[in-house]
C-alpha positions as CSV (number, residue, x, y, z in Angstrom):
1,X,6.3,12.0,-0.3
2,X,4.0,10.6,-2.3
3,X,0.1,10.6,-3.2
4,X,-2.4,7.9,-3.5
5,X,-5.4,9.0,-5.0
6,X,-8.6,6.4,-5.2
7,X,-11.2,7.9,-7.5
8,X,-10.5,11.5,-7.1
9,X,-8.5,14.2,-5.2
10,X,-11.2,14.5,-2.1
11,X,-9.6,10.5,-1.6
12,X,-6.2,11.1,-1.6
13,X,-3.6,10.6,1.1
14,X,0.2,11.3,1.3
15,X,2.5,8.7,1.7
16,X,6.0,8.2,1.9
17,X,7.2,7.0,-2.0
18,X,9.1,4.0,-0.8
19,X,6.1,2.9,1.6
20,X,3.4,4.2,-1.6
21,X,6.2,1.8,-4.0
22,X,5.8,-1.3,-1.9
23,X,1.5,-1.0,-1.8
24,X,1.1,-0.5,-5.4
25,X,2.7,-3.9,-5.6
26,X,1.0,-5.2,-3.2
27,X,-2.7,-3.8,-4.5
28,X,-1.1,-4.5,-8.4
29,X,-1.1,-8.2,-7.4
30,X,-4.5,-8.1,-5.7
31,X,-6.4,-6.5,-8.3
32,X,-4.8,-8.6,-10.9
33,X,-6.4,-11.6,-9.3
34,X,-9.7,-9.7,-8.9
35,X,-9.6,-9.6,-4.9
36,X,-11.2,-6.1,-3.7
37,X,-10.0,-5.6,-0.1
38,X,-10.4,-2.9,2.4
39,X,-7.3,-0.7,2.8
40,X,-6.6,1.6,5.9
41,X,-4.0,4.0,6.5
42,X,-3.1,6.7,8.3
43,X,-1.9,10.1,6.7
44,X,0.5,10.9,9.2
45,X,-1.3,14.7,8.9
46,X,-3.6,14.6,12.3
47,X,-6.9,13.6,10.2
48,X,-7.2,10.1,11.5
49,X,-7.6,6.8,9.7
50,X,-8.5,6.7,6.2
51,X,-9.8,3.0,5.2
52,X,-10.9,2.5,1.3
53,X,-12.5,-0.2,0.1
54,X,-10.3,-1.2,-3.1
55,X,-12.0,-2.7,-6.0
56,X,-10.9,-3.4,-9.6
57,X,-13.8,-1.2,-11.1
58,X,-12.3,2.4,-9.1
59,X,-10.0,4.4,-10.8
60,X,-6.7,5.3,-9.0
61,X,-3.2,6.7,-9.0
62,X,-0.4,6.5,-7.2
63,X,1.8,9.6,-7.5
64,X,5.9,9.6,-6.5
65,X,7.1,13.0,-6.2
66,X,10.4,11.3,-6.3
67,X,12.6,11.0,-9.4
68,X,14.2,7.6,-8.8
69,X,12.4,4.3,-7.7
70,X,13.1,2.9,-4.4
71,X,15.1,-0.3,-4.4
72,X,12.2,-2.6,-3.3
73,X,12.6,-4.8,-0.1
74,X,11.3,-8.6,-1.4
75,X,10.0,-9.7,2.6
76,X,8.2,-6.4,3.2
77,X,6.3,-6.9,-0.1
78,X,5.3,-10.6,1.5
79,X,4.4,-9.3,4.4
80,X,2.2,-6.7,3.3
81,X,0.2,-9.5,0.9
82,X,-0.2,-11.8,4.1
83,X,-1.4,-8.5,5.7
84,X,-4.1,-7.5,2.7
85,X,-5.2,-11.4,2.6
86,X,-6.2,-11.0,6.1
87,X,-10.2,-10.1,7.6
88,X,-8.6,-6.6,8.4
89,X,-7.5,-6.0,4.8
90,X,-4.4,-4.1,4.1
91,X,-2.4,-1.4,6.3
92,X,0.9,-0.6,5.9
93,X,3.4,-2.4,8.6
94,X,6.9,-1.5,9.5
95,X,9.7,-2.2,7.1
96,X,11.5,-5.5,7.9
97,X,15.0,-6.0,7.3
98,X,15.7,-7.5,3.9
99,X,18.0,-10.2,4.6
100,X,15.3,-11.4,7.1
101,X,13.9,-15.0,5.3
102,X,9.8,-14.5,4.8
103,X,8.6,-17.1,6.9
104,X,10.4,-15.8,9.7
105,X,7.8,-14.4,12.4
């Protein structure tokens, strides 16, 4: 389990580390090109939604508890950029088999 932490502890939530290793990717390449974008997720803890508005000016971290990296699944990583480039912003979606081409609904 992992941590992603916008600003400060009070915004944190855990996520798994392959799931948290797949959105830092994902935000990476949006903040590189200077897109903010609202990001919801839910904890998995009983607390509800947590939606953050992601901009290149906040500070954050994303924390693996794990000691190895997760191999990284290519068409997941797609899909979760056509997810953040669309008006709801970017949540995380269920893990799509790798050998699956991207285009492929």
């Amino acid at each position: 389990m992992g941590r992603f932490i916008y600003d400060t502890m009070s915004n944190s939530v855990d996520i798994d580390d392959r799931t948290l290793a797949h959105l830092r990717i994902v935000i990476m390449n949006k903040l590189r090109r200077s897109e903010s974008f609202m990001f919801d997720v839910e904890p998995g803890d009983g607390t509800g939604r947590r939606s953050f508005w992601v901009h290149p000016a906040v500070p954050m971290q994303f924390h693996f508890f794990g000691s190895r990296p997760p191999r990284i699944n290519r068409v997941w990583i797609e899909d979760l950029m056509q997810v953040a480039s669309g008006p709801n912003g970017l949540s995380v979606t269920a893990e799509p088999e790798e050998d699956r081409p991207a285009s492929e609904e």
